[in-house]
HTML snippet that shows the backbone in 3Dmol.js (N, CA, C, O; Angstrom):
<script src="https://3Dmol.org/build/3Dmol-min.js"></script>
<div id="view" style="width:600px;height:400px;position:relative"></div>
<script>
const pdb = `
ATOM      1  N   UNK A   1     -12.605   2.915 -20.330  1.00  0.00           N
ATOM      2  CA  UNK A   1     -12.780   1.487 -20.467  1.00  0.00           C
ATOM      3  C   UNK A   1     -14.057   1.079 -19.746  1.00  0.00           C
ATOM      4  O   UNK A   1     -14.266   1.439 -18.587  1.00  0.00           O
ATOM      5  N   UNK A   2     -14.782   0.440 -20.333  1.00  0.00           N
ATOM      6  CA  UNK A   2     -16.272  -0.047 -19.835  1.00  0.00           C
ATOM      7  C   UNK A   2     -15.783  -1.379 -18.884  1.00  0.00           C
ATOM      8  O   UNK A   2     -14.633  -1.793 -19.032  1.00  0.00           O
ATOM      9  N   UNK A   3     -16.489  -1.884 -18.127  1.00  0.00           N
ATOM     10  CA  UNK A   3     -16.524  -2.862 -16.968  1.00  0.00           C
ATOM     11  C   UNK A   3     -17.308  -4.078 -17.659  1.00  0.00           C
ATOM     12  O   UNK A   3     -18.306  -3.870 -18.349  1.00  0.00           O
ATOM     13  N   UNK A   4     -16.920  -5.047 -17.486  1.00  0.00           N
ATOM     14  CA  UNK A   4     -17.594  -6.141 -17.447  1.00  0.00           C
ATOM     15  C   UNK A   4     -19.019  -6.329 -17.670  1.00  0.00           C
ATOM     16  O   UNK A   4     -19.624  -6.827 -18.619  1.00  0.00           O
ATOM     17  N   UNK A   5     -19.520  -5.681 -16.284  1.00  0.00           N
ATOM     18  CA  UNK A   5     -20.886  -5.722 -16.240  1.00  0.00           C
ATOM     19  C   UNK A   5     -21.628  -4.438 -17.170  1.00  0.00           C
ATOM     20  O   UNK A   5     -22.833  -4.204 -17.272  1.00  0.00           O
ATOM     21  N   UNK A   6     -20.551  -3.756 -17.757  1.00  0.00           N
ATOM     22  CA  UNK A   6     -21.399  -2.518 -18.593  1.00  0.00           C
ATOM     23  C   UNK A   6     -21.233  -3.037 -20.097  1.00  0.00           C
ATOM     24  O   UNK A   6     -22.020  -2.763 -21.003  1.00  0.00           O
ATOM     25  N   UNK A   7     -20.260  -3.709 -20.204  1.00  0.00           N
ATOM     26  CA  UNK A   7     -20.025  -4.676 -21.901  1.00  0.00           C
ATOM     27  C   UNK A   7     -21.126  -5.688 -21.681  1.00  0.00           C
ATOM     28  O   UNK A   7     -21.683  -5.532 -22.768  1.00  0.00           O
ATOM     29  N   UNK A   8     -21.825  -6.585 -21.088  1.00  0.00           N
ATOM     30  CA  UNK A   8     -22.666  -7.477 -20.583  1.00  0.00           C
ATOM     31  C   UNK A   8     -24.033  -6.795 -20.922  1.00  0.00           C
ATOM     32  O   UNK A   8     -24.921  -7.471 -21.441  1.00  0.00           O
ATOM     33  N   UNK A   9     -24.254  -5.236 -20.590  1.00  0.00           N
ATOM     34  CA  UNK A   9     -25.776  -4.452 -20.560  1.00  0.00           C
ATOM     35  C   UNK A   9     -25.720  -4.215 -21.773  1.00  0.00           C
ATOM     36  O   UNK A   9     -26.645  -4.659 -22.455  1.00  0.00           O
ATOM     37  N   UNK A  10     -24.654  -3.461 -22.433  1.00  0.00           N
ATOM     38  CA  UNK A  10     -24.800  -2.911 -23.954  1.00  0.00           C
ATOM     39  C   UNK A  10     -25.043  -4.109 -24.485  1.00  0.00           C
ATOM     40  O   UNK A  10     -26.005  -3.993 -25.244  1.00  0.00           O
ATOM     41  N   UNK A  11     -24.640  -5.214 -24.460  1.00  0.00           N
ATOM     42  CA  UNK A  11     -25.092  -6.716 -25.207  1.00  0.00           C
ATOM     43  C   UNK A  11     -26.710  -7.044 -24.936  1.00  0.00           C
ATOM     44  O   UNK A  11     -27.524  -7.229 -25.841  1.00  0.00           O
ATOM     45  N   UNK A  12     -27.027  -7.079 -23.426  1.00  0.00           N
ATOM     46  CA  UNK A  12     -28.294  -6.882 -23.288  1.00  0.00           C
ATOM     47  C   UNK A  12     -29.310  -6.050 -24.043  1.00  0.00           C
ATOM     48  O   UNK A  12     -30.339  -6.578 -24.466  1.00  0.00           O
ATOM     49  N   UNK A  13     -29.011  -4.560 -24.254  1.00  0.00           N
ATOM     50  CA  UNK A  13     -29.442  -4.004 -24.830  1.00  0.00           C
ATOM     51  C   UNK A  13     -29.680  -3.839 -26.298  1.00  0.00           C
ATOM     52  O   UNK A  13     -30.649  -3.222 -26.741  1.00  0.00           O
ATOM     53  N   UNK A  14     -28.549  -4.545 -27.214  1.00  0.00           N
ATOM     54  CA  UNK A  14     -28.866  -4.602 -28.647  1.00  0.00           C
ATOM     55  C   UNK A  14     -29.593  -6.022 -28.658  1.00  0.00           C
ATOM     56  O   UNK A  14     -30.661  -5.888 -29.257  1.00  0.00           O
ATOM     57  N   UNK A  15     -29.391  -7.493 -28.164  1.00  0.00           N
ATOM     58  CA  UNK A  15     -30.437  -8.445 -27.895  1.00  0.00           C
ATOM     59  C   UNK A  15     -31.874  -8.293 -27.639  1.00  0.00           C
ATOM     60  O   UNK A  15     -32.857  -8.492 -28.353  1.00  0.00           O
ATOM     61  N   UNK A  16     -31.740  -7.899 -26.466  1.00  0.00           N
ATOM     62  CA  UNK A  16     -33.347  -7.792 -25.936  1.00  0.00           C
ATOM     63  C   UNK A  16     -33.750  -6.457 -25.023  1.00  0.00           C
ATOM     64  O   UNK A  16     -34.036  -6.401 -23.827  1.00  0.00           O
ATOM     65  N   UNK A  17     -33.672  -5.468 -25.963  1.00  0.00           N
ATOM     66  CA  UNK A  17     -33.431  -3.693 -25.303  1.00  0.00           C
ATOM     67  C   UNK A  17     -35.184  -3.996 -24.089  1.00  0.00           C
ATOM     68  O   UNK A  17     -35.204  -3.603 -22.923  1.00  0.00           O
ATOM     69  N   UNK A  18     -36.009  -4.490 -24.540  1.00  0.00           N
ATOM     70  CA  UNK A  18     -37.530  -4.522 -23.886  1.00  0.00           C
ATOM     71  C   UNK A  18     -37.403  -4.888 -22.788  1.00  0.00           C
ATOM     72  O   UNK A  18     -38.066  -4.279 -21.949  1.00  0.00           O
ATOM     73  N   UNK A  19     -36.493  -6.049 -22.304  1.00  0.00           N
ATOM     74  CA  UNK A  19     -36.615  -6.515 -20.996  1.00  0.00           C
ATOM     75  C   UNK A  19     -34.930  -6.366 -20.133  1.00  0.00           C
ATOM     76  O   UNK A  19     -34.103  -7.090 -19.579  1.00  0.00           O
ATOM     77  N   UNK A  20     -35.125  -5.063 -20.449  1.00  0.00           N
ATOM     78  CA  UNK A  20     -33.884  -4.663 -19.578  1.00  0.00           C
ATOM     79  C   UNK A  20     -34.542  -3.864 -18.296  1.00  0.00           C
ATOM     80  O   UNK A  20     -35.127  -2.796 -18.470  1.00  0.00           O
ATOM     81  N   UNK A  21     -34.390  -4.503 -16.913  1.00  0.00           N
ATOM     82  CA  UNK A  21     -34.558  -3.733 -15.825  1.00  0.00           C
ATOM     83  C   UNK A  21     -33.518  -2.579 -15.633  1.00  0.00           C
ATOM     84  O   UNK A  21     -32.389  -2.729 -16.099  1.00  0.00           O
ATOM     85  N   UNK A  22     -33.775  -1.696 -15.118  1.00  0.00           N
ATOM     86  CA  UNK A  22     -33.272  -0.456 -14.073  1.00  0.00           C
ATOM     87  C   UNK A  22     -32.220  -1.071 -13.711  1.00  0.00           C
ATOM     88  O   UNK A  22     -32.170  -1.785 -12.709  1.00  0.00           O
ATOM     89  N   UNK A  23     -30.821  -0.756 -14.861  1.00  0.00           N
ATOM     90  CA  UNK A  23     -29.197  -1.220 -14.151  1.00  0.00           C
ATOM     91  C   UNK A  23     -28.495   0.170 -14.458  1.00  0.00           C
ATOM     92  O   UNK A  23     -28.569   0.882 -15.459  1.00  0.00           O
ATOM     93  N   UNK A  24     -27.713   0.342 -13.147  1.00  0.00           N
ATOM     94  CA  UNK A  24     -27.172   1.252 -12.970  1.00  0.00           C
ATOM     95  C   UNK A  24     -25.657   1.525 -14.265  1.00  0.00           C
ATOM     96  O   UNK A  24     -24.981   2.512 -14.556  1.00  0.00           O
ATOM     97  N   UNK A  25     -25.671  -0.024 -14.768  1.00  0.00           N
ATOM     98  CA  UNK A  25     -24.576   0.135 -15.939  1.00  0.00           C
ATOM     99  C   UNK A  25     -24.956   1.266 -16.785  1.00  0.00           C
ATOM    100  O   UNK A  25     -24.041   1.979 -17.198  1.00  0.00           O
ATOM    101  N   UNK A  26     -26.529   1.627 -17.207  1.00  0.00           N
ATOM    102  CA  UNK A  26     -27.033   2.301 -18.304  1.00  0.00           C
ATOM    103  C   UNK A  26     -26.844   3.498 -18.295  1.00  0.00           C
ATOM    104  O   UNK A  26     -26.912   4.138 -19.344  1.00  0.00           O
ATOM    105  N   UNK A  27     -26.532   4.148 -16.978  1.00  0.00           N
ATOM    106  CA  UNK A  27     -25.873   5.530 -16.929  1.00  0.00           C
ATOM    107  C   UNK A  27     -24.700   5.871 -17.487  1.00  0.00           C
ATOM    108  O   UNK A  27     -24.445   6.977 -17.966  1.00  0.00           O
ATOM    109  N   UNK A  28     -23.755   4.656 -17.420  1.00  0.00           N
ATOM    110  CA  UNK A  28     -22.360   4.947 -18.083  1.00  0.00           C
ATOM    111  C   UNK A  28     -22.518   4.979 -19.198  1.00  0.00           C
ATOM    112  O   UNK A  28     -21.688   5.665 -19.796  1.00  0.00           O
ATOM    113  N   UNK A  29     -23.739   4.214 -20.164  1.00  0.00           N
ATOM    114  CA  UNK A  29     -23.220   3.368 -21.480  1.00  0.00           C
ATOM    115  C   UNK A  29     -24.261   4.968 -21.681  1.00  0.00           C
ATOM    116  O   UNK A  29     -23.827   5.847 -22.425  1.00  0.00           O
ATOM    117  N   UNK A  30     -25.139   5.095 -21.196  1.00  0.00           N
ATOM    118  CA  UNK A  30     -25.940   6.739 -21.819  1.00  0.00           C
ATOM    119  C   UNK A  30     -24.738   7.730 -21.637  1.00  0.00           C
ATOM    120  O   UNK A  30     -24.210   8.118 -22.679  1.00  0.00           O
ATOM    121  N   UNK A  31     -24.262   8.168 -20.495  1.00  0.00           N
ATOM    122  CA  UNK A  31     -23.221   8.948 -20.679  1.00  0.00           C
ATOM    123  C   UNK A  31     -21.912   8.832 -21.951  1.00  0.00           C
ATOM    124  O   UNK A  31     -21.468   9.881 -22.420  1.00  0.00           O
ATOM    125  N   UNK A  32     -21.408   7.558 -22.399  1.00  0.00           N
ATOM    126  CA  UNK A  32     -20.877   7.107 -23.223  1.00  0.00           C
ATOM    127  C   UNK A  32     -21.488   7.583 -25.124  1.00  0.00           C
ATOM    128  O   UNK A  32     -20.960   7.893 -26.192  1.00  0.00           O
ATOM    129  N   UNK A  33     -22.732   7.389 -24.625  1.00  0.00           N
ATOM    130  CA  UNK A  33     -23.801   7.994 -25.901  1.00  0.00           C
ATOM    131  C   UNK A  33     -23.352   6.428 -26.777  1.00  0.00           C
ATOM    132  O   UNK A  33     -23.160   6.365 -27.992  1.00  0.00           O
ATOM    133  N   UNK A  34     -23.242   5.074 -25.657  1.00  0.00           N
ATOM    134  CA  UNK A  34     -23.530   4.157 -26.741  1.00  0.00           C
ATOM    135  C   UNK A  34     -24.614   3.479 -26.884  1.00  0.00           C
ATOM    136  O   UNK A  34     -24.687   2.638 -27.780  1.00  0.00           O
ATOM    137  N   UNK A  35     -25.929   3.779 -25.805  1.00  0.00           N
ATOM    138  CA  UNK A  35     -27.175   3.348 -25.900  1.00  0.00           C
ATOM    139  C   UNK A  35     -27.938   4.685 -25.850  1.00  0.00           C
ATOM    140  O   UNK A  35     -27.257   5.517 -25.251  1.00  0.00           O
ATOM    141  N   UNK A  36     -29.144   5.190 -26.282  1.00  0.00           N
ATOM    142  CA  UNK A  36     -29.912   5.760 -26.489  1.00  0.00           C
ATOM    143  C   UNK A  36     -31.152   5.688 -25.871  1.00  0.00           C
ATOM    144  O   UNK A  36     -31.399   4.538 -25.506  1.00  0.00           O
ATOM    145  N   UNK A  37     -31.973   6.448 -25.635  1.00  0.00           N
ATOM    146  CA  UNK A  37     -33.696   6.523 -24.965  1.00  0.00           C
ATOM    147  C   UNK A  37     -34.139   6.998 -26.766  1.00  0.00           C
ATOM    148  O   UNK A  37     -33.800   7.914 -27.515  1.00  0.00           O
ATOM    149  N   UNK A  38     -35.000   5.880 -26.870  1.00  0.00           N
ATOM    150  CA  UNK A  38     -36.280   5.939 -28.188  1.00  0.00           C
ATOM    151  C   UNK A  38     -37.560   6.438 -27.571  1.00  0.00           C
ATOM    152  O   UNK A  38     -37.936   5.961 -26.500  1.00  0.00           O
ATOM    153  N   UNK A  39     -38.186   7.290 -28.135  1.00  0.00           N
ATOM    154  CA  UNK A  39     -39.437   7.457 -28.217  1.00  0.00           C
ATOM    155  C   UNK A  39     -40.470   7.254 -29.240  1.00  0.00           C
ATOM    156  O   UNK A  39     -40.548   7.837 -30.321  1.00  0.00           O
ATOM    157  N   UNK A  40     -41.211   6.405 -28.790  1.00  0.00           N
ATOM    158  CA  UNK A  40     -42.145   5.744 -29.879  1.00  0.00           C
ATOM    159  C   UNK A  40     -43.812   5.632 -29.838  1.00  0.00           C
ATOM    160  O   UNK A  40     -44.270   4.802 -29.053  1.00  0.00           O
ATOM    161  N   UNK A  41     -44.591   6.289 -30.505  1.00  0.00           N
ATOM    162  CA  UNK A  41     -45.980   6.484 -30.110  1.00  0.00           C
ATOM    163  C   UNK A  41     -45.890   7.595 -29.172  1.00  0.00           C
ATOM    164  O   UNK A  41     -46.484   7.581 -28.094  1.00  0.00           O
ATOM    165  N   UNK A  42     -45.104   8.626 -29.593  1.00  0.00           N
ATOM    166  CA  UNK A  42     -44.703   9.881 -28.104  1.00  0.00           C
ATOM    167  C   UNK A  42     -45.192   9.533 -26.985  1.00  0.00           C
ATOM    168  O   UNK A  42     -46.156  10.078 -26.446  1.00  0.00           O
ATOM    169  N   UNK A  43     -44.493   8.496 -26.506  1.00  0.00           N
ATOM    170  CA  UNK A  43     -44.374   7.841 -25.063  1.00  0.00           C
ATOM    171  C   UNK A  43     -43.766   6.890 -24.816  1.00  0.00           C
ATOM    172  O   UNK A  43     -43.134   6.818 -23.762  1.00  0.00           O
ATOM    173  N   UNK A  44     -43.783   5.928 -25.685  1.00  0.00           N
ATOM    174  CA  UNK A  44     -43.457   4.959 -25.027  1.00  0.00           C
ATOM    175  C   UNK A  44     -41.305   4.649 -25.094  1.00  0.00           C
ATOM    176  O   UNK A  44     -40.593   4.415 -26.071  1.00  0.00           O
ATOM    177  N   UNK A  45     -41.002   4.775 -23.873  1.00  0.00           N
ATOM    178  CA  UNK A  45     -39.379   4.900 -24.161  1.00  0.00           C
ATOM    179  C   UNK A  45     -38.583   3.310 -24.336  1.00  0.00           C
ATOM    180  O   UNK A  45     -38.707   2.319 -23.617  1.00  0.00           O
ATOM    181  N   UNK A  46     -37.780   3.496 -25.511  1.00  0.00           N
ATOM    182  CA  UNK A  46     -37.352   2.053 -25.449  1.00  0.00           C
ATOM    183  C   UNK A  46     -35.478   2.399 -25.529  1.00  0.00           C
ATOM    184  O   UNK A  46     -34.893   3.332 -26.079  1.00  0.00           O
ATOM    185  N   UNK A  47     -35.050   1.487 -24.917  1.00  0.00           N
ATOM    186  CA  UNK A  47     -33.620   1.636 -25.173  1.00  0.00           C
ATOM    187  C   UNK A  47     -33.210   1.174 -26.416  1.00  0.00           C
ATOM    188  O   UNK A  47     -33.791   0.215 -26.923  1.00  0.00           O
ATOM    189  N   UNK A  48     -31.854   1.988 -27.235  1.00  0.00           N
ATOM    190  CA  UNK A  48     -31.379   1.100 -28.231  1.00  0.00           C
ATOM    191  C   UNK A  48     -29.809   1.373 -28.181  1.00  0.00           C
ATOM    192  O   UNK A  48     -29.185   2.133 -27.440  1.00  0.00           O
ATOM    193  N   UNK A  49     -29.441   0.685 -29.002  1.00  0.00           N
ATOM    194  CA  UNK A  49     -27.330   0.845 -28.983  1.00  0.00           C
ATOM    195  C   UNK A  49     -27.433   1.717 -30.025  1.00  0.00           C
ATOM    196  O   UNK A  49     -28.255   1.658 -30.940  1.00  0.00           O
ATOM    197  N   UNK A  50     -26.339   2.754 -29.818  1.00  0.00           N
ATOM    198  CA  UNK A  50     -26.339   3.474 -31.073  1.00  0.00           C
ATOM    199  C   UNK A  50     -25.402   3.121 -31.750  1.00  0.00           C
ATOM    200  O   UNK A  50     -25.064   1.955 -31.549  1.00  0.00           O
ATOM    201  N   UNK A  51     -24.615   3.879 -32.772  1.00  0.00           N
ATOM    202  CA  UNK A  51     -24.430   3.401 -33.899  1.00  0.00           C
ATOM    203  C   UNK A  51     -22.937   3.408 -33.407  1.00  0.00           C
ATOM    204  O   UNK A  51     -22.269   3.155 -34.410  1.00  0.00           O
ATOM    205  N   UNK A  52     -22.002   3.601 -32.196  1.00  0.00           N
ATOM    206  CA  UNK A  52     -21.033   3.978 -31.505  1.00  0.00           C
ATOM    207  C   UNK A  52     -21.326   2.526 -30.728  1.00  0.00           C
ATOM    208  O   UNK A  52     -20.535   1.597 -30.896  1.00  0.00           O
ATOM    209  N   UNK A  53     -22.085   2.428 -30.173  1.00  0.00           N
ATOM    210  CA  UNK A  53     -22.080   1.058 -28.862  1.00  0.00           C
ATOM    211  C   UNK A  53     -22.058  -0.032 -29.868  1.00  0.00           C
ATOM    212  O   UNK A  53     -21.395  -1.017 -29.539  1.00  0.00           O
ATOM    213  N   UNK A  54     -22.991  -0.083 -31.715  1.00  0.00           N
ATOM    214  CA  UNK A  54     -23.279  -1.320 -32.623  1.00  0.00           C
ATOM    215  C   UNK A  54     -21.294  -1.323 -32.927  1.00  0.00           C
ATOM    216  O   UNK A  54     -20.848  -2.470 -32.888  1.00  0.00           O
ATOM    217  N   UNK A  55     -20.312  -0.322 -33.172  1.00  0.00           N
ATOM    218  CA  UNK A  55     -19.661  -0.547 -33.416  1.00  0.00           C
ATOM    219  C   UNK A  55     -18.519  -0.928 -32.719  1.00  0.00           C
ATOM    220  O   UNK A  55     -17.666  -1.522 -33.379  1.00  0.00           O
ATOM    221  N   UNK A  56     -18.299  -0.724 -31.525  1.00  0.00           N
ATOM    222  CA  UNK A  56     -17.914  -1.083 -30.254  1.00  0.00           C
ATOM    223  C   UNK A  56     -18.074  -2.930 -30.463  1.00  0.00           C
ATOM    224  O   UNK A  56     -17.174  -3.756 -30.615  1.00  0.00           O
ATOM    225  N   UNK A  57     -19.290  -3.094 -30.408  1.00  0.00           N
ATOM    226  CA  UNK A  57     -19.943  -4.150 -30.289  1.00  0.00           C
ATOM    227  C   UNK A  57     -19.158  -5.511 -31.484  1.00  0.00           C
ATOM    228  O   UNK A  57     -18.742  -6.639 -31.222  1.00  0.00           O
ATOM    229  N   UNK A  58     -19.205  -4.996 -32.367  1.00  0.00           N
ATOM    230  CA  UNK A  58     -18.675  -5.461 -33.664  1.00  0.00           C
ATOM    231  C   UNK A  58     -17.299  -5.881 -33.605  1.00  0.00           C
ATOM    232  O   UNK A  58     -16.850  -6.889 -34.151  1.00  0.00           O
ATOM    233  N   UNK A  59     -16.526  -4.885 -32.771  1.00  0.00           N
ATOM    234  CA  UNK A  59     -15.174  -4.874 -32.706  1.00  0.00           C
ATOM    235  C   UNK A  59     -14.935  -5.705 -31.634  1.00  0.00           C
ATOM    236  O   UNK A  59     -13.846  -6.268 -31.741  1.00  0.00           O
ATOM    237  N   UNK A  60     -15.582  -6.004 -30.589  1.00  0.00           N
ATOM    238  CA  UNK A  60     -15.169  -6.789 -29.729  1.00  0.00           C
ATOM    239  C   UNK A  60     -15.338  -8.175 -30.401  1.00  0.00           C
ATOM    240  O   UNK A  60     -14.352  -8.895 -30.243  1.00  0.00           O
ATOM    241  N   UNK A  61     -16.437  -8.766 -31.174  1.00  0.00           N
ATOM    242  CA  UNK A  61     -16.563  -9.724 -31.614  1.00  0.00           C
ATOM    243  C   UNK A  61     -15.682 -10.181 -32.832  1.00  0.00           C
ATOM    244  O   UNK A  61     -15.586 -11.377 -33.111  1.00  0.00           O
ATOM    245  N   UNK A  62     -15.076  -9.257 -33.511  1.00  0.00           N
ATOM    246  CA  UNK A  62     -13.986  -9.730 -34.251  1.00  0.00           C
ATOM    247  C   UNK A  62     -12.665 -10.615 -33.762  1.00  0.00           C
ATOM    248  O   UNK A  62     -12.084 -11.598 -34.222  1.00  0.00           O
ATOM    249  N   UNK A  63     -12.437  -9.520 -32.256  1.00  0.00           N
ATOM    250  CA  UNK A  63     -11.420  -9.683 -31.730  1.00  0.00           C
ATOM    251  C   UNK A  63     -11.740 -10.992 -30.946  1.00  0.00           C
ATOM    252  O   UNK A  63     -10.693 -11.630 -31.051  1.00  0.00           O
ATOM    253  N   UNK A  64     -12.641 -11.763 -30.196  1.00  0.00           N
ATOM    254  CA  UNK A  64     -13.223 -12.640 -29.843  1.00  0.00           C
ATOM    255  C   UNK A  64     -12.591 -13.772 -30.618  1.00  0.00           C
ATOM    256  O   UNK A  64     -12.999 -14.924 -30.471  1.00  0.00           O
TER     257      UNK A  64
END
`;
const viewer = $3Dmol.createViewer("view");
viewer.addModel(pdb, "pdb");
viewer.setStyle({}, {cartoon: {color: "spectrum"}});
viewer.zoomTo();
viewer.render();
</script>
C-alpha cells in the first residue's frame, strides 16, 4: 500500500514530471516500477508514470 505522500508524488509526476524535486517518495514508486527514469537527447533524465502507476492512477479516480 503506497502512503499518502507517495499517491500525492505519482500525481506529481504524471502532471508536472519536470518540476519534481529530489523526494524520497520516488524510491518507493521506482521500486514499485510505477514511475520510470526517461532518457532523452542521451542525457537528459526525465521522470514518467508508467503504464502500472497511469493505471493505478485511473483506478483511484474512478473510485473517487
Amino acid at each position: 500500500m503506497l502512503s499518502a505522500h507517495e499517491f500525492a508524488t505519482l500525481m506529481l509526476v504524471r502532471d508536472s514530471a519536470d518540476h519534481i524535486a529530489d523526494r524520497e517518495e520516488l524510491d518507493t514508486l521506482l521500486e514499485r516500477q510505477l514511475v520510470a527514469l526517461e532518457t532523452r537527447d542521451g542525457e537528459t533524465v526525465r521522470l514518467r508514470v508508467t503504464r502500472d502507476g497511469d493505471s493505478l492512477l485511473r483506478t483511484l479516480t474512478r473510485l473517487h
